[in-house]
C-alpha positions in Angstrom: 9.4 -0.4 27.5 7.2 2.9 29.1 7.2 3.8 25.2 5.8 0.7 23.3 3.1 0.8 26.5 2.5 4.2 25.9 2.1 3.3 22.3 -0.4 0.3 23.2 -2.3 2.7 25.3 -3.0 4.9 21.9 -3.9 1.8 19.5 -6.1 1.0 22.1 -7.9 3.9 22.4 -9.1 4.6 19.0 -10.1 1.5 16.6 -9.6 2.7 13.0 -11.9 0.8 9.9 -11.6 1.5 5.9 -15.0 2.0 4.6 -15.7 0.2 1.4 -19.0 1.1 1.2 -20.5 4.3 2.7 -18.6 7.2 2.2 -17.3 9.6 5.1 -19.9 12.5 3.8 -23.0 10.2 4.3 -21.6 9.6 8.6 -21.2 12.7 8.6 -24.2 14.0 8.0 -26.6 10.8 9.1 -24.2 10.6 12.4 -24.5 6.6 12.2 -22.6 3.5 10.7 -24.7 1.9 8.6 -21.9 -0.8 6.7 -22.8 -4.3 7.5 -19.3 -5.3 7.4 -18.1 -2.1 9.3 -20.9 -2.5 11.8 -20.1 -6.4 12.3 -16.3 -5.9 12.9 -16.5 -2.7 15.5 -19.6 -4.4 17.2 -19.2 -7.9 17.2 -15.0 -8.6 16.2 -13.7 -5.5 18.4 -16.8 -5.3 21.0 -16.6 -1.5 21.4 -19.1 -0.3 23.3 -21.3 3.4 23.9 -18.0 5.8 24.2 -15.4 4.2 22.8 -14.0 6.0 20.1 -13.2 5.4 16.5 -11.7 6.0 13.0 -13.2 5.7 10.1 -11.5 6.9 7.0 -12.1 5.5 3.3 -8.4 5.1 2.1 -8.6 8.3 -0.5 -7.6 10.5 2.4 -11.1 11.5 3.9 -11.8 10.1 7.6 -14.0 11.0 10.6 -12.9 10.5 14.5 -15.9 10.1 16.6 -17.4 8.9 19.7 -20.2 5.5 19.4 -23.6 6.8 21.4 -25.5 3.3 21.0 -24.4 -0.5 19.4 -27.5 -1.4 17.6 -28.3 -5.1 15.6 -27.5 -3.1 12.1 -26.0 0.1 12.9 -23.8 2.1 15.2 -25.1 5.6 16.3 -22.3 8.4 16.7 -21.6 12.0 18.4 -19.1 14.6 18.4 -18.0 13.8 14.7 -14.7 15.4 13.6 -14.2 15.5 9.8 -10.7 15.5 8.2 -9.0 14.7 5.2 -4.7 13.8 4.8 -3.6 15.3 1.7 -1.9 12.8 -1.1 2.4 12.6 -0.8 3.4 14.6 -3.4 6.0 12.0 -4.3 4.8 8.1 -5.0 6.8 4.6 -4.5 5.7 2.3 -7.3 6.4 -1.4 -7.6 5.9 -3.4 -10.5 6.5 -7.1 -10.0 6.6 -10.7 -12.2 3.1 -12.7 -9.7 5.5 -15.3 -7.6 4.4 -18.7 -6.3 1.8 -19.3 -4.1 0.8 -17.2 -1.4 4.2 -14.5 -1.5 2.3 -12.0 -3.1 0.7 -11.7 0.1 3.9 -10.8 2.0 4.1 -8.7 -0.8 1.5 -6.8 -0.4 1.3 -6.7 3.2 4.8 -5.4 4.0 4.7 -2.8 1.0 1.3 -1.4 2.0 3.0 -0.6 5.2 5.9 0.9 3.7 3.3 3.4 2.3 3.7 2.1 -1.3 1.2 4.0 -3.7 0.4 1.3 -6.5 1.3 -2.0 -6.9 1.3 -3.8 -10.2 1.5 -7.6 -10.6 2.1 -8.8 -14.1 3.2 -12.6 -15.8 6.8 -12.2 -16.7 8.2 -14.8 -19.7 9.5 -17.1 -16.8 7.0 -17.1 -14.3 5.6 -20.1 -13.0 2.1 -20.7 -13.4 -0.6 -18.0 -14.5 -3.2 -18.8 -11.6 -3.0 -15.5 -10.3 -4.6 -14.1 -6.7 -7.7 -12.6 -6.3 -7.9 -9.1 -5.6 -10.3 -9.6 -3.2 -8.3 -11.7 -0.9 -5.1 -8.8 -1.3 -8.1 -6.0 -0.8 -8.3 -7.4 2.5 -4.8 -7.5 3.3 -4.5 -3.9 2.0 -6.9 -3.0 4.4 -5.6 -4.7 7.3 -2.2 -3.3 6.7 -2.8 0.6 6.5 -5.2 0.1 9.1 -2.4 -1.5 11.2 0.3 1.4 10.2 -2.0 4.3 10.6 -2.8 5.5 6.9 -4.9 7.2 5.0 -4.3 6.2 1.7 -4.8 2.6 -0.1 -2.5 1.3 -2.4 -3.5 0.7 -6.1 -3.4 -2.8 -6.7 -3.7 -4.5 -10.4 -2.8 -7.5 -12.2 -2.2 -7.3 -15.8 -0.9 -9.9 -18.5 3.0 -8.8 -19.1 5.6 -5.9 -18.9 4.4 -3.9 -21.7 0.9 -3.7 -19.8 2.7 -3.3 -16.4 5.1 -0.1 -17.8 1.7 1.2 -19.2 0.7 1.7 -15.7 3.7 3.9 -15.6 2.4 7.9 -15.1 4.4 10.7 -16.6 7.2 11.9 -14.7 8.0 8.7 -12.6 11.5 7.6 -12.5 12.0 3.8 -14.0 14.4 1.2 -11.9 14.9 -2.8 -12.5 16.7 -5.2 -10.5 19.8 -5.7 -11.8 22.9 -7.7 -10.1 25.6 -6.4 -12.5 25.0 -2.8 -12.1 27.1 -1.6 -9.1 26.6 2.5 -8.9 23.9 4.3 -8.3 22.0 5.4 -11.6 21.3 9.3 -11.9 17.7 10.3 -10.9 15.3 13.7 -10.4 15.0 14.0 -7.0 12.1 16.1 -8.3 10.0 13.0 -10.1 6.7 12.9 -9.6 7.4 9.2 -8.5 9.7 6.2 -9.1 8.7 2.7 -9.9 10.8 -0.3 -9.6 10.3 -3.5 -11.8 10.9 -6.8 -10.1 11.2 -9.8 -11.8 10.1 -13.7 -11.0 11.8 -15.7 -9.4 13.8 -17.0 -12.6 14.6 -13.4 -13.0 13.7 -11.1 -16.1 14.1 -12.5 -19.5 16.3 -10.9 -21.9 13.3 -9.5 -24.2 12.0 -8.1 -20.7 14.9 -6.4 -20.3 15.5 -4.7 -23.6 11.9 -3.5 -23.5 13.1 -2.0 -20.2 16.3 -0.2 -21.8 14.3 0.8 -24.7 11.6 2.5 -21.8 14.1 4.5 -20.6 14.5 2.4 -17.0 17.8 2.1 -15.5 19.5 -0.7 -14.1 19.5 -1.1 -9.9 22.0 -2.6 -7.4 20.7 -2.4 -4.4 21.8 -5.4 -2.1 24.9 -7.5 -2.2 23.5 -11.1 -2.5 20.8 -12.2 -4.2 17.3 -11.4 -2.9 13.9 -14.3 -3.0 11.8 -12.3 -5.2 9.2 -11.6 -1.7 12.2 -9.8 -0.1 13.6 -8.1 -3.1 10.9 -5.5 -4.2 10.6 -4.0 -0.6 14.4 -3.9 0.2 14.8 -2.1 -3.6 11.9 0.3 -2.5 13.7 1.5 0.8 17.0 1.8 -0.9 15.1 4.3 -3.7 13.3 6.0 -0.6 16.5 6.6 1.4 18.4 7.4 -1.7 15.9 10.3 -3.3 13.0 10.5 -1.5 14.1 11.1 2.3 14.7 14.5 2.0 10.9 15.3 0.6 9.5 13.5 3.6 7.2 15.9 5.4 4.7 14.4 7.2 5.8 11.2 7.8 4.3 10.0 4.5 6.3 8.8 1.2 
């Protein structure tokens, strides 16, 4: 109980934002907020007041900790800026998934953003239902308010593209290829030295047969990694900690995937 007050006691402290629009150099060196958006929410959402301090950081890594001098109309003033910058995980967690129903691409998106997931891409699998896909905007949002949340420094990629073929493009050298499969009951071989691994999800009919040879031919290999079967919102993020805890746990460094 002392713990999770003690941890309070820190969130409270220092407020953290993802710039969208003025980069970290430009504080820096004009020692001022000038962001409507970023101005709006620590002013007028969170209230912060002359010496509370924040975190601003741009979701590429670079951020700045400092202290607010004055709440002005359009900008917040700052002093004692610290500059610093979280170097990229040298290994990457990938999911490619079929766009569900409705709004479960939120989930999604939220609970692998907090994961640390690297890239995220959303294609229209031969039995998904409907092609009225999100906005990016709306998931931008959630991206934000998720590493934010979980203390990051790094945004997801997010993209939605048409089908598999333009999903696996997405795919960058080196990165070990998974699917979903039921049938497949041991673990498949894999580099625990891959630059990444990516793990293809499919709607929630499943993949299609086609989808699947194209996946074979790719050089992906099969995945069993839960005993029943999984809604499609649960399934990509319970796949993803199985591949973390199966090759990546032992790269983990500083507290990053």
């Amino acid at each position: 109980m002392a713990m999770n007050q003690d941890r309070q006691k820190q969130a409270d402290v220092i407020r953290r934002y993802r710039l969208k629009a003025q980069p970290v150099s430009d504080i820096l060196d004009n020692q001022r907020v000038e962001e409507p958006d970023a101005v709006h929410y620590l002013g007028r959402v969170l209230r912060l007041k002359e010496g509370d301090d924040i975190e601003l950081f741009d979701g590429h890594g670079r951020f700045v900790r400092a202290k607010i001098s004055a709440c002005l109309k359009k900008e917040l003033q700052l002093m004692d800026c610290e500059p610093g910058y979280i170097e990229a995980p040298s290994s990457k967690l990938h999911l490619i998934q079929a766009v569900p129903k409705g709004k479960k691409i939120e989930q999604i998106v939220r609970q692998c953003t907090e994961f640390g997931v690297r890239q995220m891409t959303f294609f229209y699998a031969e039995r998904s239902q409907g092609r009225h896909g999100p906005k990016l905007e709306k998931l931008s949002g959630i991206v934000d308010d998720a590493i934010r949340q979980s203390g990051q420094y790094w945004a997801p990629h997010l993209e939605i593209v048409n089908n598999l073929d333009d999903a696996l493009k997405r795919v960058e050298p080196g990165e070990s290829i998974f699917f979903g499969e039921c049938t497949q009951a041991d673990w498949p071989c894999a580099s625990q030295s891959s630059n990444g691994y990516a793990l293809v999800i499919g709607p929630e009919g499943g993949l299609g047969e086609t989808e699947k040879t194209i996946l074979i031919e790719t050089g992906a290999q099969a995945l069993h990694f839960a005993p029943f079967i999984l809604r499609t919102e649960t399934a990509g993020l319970a796949g993803l900690s199985a591949i973390y805890s199966r090759y990546m746990i032992s790269r983990r460094d500083d507290g990053t995937l």
